[in-house]
N, C-alpha and C positions, 0 to 999 in steps of 0.2 A: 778529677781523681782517677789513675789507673787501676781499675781492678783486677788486672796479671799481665804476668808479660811469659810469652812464651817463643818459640822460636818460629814457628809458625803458626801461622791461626787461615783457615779451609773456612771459606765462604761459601756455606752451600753442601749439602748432604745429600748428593746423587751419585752415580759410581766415579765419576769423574774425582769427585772431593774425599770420597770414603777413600779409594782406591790413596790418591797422594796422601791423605792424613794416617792411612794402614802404613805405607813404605818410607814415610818420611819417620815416623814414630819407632818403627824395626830399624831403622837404621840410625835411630839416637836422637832422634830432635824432641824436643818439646811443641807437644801440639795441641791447639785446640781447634773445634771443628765445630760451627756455626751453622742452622739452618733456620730460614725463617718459618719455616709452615711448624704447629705443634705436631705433627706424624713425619717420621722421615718416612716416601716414598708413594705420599699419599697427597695432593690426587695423582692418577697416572694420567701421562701424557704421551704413549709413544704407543705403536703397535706391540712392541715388547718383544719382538721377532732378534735373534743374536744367534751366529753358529757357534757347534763345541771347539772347532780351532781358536775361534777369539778368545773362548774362554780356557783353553789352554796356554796359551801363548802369557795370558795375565796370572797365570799360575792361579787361578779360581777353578775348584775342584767342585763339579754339578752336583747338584743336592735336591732329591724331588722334592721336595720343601715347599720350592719357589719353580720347578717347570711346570708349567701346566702342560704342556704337550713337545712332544721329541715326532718332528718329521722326517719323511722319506725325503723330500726336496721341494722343489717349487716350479710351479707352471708359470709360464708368461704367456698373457692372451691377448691377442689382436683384434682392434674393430668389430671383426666380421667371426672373428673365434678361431682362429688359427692359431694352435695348443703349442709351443715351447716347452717341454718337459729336461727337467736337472734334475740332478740329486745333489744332495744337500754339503756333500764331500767339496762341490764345483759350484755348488750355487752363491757363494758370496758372502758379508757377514754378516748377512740378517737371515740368516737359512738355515736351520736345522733344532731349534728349539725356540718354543714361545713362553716369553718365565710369565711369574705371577710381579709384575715390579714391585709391588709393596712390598713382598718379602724378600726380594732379592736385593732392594733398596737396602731394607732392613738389616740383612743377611751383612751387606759388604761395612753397611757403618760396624754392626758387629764386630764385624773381621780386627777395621779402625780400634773399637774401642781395646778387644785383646792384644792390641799390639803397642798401647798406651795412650793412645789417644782420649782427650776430653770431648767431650759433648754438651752442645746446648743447645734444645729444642726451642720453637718461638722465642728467636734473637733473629732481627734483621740488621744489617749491617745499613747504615745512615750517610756515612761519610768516612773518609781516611784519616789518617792522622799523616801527617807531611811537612817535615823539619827538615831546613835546609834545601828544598824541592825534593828530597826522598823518603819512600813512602815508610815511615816508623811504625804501622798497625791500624787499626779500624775504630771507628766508632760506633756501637750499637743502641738498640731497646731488648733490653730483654726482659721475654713477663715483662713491659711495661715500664721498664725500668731502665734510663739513658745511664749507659755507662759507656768508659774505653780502656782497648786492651792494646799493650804495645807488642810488635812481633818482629823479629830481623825478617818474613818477606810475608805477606799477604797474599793468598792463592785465590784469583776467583775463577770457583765454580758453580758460577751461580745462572750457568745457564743461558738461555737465547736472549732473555730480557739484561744479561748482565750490564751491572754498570760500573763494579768496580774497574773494568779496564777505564770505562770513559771517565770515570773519574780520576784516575792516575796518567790520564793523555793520553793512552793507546787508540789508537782510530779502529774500530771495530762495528764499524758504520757498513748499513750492507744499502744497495741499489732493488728495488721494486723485484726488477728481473731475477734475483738472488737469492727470496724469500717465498716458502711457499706455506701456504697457510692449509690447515689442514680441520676435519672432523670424523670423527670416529664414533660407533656403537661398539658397546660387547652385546652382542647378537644372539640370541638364546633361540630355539624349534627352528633350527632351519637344516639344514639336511646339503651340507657340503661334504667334499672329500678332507677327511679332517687330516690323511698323510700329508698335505700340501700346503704351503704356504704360498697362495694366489696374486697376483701381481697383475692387473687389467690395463692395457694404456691407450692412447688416443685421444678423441676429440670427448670424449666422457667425462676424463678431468683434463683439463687444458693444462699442459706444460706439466702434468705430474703422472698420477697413476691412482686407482682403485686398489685395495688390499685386501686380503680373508686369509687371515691367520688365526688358524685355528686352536680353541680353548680347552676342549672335548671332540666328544661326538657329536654333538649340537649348539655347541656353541664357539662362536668367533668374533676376534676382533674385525669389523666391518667399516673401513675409512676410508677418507677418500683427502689426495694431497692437490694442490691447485697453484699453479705458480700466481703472486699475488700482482705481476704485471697483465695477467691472464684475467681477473676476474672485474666485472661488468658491471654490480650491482651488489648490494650489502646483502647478506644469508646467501649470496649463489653457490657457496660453497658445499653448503648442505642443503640445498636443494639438487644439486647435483647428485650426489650419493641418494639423498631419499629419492629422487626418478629412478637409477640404477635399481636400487632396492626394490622398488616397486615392479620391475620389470623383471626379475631374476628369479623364477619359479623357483630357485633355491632356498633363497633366502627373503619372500616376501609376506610368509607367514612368524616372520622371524618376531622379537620380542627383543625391545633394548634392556639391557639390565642396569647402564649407563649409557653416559654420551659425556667426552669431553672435547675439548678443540683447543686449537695451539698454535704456534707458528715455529718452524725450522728453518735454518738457513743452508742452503744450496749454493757457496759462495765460493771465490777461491780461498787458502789461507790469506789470511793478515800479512801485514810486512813485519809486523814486530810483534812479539806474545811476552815478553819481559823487560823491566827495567829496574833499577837499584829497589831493590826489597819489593818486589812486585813480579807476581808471573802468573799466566792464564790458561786453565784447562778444559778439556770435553767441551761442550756446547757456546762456552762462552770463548773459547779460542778458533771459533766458527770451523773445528775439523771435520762436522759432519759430511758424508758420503757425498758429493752435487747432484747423482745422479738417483742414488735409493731414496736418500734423505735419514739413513738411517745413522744413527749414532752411539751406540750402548758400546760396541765396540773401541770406537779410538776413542771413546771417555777413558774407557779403562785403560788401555794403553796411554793416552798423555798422563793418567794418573799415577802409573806404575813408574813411568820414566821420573817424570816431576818428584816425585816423591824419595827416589832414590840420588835426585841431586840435590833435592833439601836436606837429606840426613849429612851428606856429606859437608855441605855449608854451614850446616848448623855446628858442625865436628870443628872447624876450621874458623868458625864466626864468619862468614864470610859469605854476605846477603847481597853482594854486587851484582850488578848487570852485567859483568865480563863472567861471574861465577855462574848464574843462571842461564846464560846463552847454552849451557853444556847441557840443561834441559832443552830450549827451542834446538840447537842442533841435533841432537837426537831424534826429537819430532820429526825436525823434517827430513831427517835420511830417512824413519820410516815410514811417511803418509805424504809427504808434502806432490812427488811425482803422481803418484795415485789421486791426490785430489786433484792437482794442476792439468791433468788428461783429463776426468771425470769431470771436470766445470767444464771443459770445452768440447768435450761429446756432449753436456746435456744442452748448453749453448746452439746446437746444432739441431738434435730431436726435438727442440722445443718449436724448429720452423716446418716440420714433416707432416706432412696429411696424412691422413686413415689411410688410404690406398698403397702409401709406401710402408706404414708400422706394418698393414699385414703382407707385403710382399716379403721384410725384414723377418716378421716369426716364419711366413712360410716357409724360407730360407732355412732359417735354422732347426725348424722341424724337422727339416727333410735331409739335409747333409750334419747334423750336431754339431758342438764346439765342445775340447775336450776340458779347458778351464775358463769358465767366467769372467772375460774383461774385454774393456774395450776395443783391445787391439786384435784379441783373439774373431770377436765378435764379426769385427768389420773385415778381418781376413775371408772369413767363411762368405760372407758377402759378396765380396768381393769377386770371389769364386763364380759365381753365378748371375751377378748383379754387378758388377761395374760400374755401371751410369750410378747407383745409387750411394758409393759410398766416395766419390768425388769428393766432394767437400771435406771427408773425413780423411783423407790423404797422410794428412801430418799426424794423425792420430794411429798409426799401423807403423 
């Protein structure tokens, strides 16, 4: 038995799926919008670090509601403690405000639901529905209760774990080296510089980096990312962060308030993110950063795009995989270069010793870089360092 049909139906209630269930509903579709957990935004899984351009650019207006802290910029530290200092204009899209996610989760379903979207908490999506081989809508439990809804295109965002792609054939299959597993404290009495969003790299997290992103004046998220081709042994990942912790007079008197863990993918794009009545956004279209690991940013942005070519399809009836490509093309004129360089700088950092991470901050301590990327990066390098950005050649 179908219990609605609508034009789209949003797998997943993260910015990714708020963001395309807000722009796809403003622009005329019929939409409902699916989350399995009963709280949208809750648990949190990410550092929650995102600049105010990102949130600009998605036309999302800041609201201390949901920031917990508005920084100066962000330090990058070496090994041996060789300071990198940015301001947050240049530092990237995880740089210059740290939200509260549950509210800011909260915040954009919100946005969703003003803009006509339905919602339904504790519904996990089970299976598709798939007539003819194209995808017609989803199969859930909600509260408990198996039903299904038919929709002209199914959006999943439903995250790292997604499966709706693999369910509707998309290969979104990621390699060891691709994946970086990560754990985190929100960190309460420890006595950091709370203007700075901290970024540690080296042999301390293999293949990743250390975080302290600040909540307050005493408290921060404290994590640590670990590429999962990198790791030796089961809990090494948070044994790693608790040695750190225990060593860092800053933060060794510190106090968890929580502690969640998770995994991020550090991938290139996919070859395909749509097909007839099917398309994939934020986490589960693998756009996060290769190199930050951060992702709150192009969720919104693929949702913003996505969302504005569903209203249009929905206008037109017209749920094809020739109509949808006008969402993946979009994508990738704006992220697809920026990831495709950023997988293969991280590719490279991943083979570097301590001795060259801090020749690298030294560098950049000493002569700056006037905007944040990789090509800029390894130009300054370059400048003084030669031997060391060889490899990186193609990437400048």
């Amino acid at each position: 038995m179908i219990a609605g049909k609508y034009d789209v139906i949003v797998v997943g209630a993260g910015p990714a799926g708020s963001m395309t269930a807000k722009h796809a509903a403003q622009n005329g579709a019929s939409v409902l919008m699916i989350e399995k957990r009963q709280e949208i935004g809750s648990p949190v899984r990410c550092g929650e670090g995102i600049s105010k351009a990102s949130l600009d650019e998605v036309g999302i207006k800041p609201d201390k509601r949901w920031i917990a802290a508005e920084v100066d910029g962000a330090k990058i530290v070496s090994p041996s403690g060789h300071v990198f200092t940015i301001n947050e204009r240049m530092a990237g899209n995880e740089v210059g405000m740290v939200l509260e996610r549950v509210l800011f989760d909260k915040a954009l379903a919100a946005d969703a639901a003003k803009a006509g979207a339905e919602i339904r908490v504790k519904t996990s999506a089970v299976g598709l529905r798939i007539e003819n081989g194209k995808v017609r809508g989803v199969k859930v439990v909600s509260q408990g209760e198996p039903m299904e809804f038919e929709a002209g295109c199914v959006v999943g965002a439903d995250g790292f774990e997604s499966q709706i792609g693999r369910w509707a054939g998309l290969d979104t299959t990621l390699k060891p080296n691709d994946i970086t597993s990560c754990f985190q404290y929100r960190l309460t009495n420890i006595d950091h510089d709370f203007r700075y969003c901290e970024f540690i790299i080296g042999s301390v997290a293999p293949g990743g980096y250390i975080w302290i992103f600040p909540k307050d004046e005493h408290t921060a998220n404290v994590g640590i990312g670990v590429l999962l081709s990198k790791i030796k042994s089961p809990g090494q990942v948070k044994q790693l962060l608790d040695r750190f912790i225990a060593k860092d007079e800053r933060l060794n008197k510190g106090q968890p308030l929580d502690a969640v863990s998770g995994a991020v993918s550090v991938s290139p794009p996919p070859d395909k993110l749509v097909k007839d009545g099917l398309l994939l956004v934020g986490d589960a279209a693998r756009i996060i950063d290769p190199i930050t690991g951060g992702g709150i940013a192009h969720a919104c942005i693929s949702g913003m795009l996505a969302g504005k070519v569903l209203g249009e399809a929905a206008q037109e009836k017209d749920f094809s995989e020739a109509k949808l490509m006008e969402y993946e093309n979009l994508l990738r004129n704006r992220l697809e270069n920026k990831l495709w360089r950023n997988w293969m700088a991280k590719e490279k950092l991943i083979t570097l010793s301590d001795e060259t991470f801090d020749k690298l901050v030294q560098t950049l301590a000493e002569v700056g870089v006037e905007k944040m990327s990789v090509g800029n990066i390894l130009k300054v390098i370059k400048s003084r360092h030669p031997e060391l950005v060889k490899e990186f050649e193609d990437l400048i």
